[in-house]
N, C-alpha and C positions, 0 to 999 in steps of 0.2 A: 885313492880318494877316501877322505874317513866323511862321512856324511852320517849325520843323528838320524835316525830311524825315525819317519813320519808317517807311519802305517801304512805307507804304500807296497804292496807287494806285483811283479809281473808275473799275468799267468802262462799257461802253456799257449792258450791262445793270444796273447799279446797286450792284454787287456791289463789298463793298471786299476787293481782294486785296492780300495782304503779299508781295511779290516777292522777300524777304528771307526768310521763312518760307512758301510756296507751297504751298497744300493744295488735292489731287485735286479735292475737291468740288468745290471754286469754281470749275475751269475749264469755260466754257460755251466749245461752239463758236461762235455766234453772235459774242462779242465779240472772237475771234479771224479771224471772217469780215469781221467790221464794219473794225476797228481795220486790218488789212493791206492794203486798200487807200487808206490814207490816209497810209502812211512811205512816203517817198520813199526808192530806193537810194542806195546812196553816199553817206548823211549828207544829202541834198539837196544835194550839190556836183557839179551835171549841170545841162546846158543845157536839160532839159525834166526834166519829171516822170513819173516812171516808178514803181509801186509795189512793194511785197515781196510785195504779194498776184500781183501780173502773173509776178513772178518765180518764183514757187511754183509757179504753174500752168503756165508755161514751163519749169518744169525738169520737172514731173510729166509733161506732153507730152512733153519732149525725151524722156526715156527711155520711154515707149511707142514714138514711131517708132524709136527704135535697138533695141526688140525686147526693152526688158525685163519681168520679171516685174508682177503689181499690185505685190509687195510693194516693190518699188524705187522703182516709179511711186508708190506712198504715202508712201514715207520722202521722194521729193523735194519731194512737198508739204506732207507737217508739219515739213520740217528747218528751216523759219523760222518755225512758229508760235508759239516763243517771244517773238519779237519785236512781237508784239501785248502782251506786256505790258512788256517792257522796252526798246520803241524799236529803230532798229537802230543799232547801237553797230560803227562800224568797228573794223576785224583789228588796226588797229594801237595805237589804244584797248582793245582786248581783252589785245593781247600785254602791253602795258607795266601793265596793272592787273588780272593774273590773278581775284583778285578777282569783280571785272565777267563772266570767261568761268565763273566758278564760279555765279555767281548765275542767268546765261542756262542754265545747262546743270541748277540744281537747277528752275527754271522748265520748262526742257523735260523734266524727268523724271514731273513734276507732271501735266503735259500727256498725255503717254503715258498716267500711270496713270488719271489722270480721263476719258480722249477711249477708255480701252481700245485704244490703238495697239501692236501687236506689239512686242516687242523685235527687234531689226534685229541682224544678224551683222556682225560687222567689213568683213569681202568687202562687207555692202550699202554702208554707210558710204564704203566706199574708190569705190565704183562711182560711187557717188550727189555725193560729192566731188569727183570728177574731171570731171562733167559739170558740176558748180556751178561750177567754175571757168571752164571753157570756154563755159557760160552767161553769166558776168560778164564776159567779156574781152568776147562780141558785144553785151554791154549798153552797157558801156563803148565800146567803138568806134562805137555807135549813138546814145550819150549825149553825143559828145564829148567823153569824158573817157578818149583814149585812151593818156593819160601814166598812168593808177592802174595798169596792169598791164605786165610788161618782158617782155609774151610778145607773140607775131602774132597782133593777135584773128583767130577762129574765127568767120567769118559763117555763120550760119545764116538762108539766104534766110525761110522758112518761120516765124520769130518775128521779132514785131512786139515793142516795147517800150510802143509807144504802144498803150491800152488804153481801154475800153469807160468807161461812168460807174461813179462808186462803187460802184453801184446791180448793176449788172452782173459786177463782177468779184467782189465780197461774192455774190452769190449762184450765181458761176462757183467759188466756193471750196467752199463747202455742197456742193452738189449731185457735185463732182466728190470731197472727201471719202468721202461717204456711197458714190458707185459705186465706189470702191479696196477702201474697207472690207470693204462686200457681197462682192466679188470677191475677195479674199484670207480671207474667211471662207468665201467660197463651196467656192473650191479648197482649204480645208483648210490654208492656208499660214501659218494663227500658230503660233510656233515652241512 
């Protein structure tokens, strides 16, 4: 059946979501816990498999050991939960088809309001940013794919790339959501 692509996608949960029209409701965590460890970074153009879910929770780590707040530690981990519903779409695909970074970012707003995730201040954004990056240079330099970045990656002995079974890191997403949340609701820290 050749059928035109009308933004609907089916989730793990059974749910049709329109990514093109994205509503609160339909977003389950689940199928963002399910679905992120199954994209590979980088388009899958790396010498191993590495996923966006490993990546989230490595960026969420990272910034605990450098001492930041939960709520930085939170933003590093739902700043790619969009990608559970629209794949992950390289920067460079992004820049040339504004489009595509408008559709991921009405998706991630969807996400916040359905998931009730804080609003994040520019400063977290910048913070949490700058560690994604430096994140992705030691992905890359660990993927062998260390031509995508024209900076010195930043090894960080302490993160692995290579990561547990689907099984495992879907339910290292869960579990470590729920304690950011708790803990940034705990301290009173939604803005």
């Amino acid at each position: 059946m050749n059928r035109a692509f009308n933004g609907i996608i089916e989730t793990y949960s059974g749910i049709e979501f329109n990514i093109m029209q994205p509503q609160a409701e339909l977003i389950k965590l689940m199928d963002i816990a399910h679905a992120l460890p199954l994209i590979c970074v980088f388009g899958g153009q790396c010498d191993q498999f590495s996923s966006v879910g490993t990546h989230a929770l490595n960026l969420s780590y990272l910034l605990e050991t450098k001492g930041y707040s939960y709520r930085h530690q939170l933003l590093a981990l739902v700043q790619s939960f969009a990608q559970a519903y629209t794949g992950q779409i390289p920067e460079y695909i992004k820049s040339a088809f504004p489009v595509v970074q408008e559709i991921e970012n009405r998706v991630a707003e969807q996400i916040n309001i359905g998931l009730r995730i804080p609003e994040f201040t520019a400063d977290e954004y910048k913070i949490v940013e700058r560690y994604n990056i430096m994140l992705q240079s030691h992905e890359a330099y660990m993927l062998k794919k260390c031509l995508t970045y024209n900076i010195e990656p930043i090894i960080f002995p302490d993160i692995h790339v290579n990561e547990g079974s689907h099984y495992d890191v879907k339910s290292s997403i869960l579990s470590r959501f729920h304690e950011l949340n708790m803990s940034v609701l705990s301290d009173g820290m939604y803005a």
